[in-house]
C-alpha positions as CSV (number, residue, x, y, z in Angstrom):
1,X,-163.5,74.6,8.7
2,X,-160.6,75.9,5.7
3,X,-159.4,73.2,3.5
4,X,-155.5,72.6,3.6
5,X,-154.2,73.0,0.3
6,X,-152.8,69.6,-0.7
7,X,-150.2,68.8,-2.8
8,X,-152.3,68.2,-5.7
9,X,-153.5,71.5,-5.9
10,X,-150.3,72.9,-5.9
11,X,-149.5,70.8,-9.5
12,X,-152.3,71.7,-11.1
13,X,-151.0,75.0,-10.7
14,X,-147.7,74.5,-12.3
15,X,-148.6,72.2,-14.9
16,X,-151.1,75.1,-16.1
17,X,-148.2,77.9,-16.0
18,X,-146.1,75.8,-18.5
19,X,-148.9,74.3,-20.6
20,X,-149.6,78.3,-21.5
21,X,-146.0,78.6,-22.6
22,X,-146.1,78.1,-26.7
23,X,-143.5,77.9,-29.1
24,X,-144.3,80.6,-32.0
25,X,-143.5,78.6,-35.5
26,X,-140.7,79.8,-37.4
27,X,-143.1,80.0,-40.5
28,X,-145.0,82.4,-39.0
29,X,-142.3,84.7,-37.8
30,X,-141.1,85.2,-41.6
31,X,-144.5,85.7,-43.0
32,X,-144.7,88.3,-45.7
33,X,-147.4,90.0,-43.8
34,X,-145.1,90.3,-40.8
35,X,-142.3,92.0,-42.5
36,X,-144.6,94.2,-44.9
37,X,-145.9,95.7,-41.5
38,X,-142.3,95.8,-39.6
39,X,-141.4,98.1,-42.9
40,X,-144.2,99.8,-43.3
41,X,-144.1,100.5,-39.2
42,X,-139.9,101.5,-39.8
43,X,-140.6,104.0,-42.8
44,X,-143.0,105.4,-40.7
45,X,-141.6,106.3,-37.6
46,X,-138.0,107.3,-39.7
47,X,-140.3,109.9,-41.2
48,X,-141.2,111.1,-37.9
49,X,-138.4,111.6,-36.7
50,X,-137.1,113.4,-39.5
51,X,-140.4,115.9,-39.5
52,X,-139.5,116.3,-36.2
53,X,-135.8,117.1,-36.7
54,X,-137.0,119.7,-39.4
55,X,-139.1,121.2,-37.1
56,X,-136.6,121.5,-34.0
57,X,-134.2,123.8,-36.8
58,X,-137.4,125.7,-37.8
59,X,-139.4,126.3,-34.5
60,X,-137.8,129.8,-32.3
61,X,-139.2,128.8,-29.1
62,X,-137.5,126.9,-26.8
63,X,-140.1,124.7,-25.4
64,X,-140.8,124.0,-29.1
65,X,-136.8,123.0,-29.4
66,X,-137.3,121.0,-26.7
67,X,-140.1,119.3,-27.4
68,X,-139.3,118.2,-31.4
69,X,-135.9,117.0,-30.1
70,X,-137.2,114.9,-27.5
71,X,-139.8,113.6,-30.3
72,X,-137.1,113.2,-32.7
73,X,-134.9,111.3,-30.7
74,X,-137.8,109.1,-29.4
75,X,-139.2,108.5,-33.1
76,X,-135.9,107.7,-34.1
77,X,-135.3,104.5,-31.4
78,X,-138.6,103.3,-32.2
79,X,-137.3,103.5,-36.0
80,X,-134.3,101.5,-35.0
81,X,-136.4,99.2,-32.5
82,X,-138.5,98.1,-36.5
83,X,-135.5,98.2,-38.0
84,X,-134.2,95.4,-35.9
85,X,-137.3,93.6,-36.2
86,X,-137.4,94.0,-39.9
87,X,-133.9,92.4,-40.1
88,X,-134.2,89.5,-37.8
89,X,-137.3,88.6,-39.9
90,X,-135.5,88.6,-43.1
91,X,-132.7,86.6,-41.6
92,X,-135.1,84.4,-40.3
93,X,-136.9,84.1,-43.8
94,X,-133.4,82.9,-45.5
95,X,-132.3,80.4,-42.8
96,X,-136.6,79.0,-43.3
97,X,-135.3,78.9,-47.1
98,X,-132.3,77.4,-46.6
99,X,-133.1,74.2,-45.2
């Protein structure tokens, strides 16, 4: 015979869900480490997309063409996506410093 699921069950189910749900500490958001590798990651991926730039002008072919552009361009919003990371970290740094 199955075993009704009883209301119990059912809380011990949601109190899990949120009890996984952490805050991460500001002080570890502005870590030196963090913004070292969200530069590092952004200088990167800018020189990426300029290598592939420079070889979109260079290559003949047009599947060549084709393909450095599409790798430029998708180089590039991963530069700007680390870019944006970089700068909310370093906003985040001086409002840690400022209090």
């Amino acid at each position: 015979m199955a075993k009704k699921k009883g209301k119990s069950q059912r809380k011990k189910t949601a109190v899990k869900s949120s009890a996984s749900k952490k805050a991460v500490p500001l002080k570890q958001i502005t870590s030196r480490y963090n913004s070292h590798l969200a530069l590092r990651d952004l200088i990167l991926f800018a020189l990426l997309s300029i290598i592939s730039f420079i070889l979109y002008t260079v290559s003949g072919n047009t599947l060549y063409q084709d393909t450095f552009k599409l790798l430029g361009i998708l180089f590039l919003f991963v530069a700007l996506a680390f870019l944006i990371v970089f700068l909310v970290i370093i906003f985040a740094r001086e409002k840690v410093k400022g209090k």
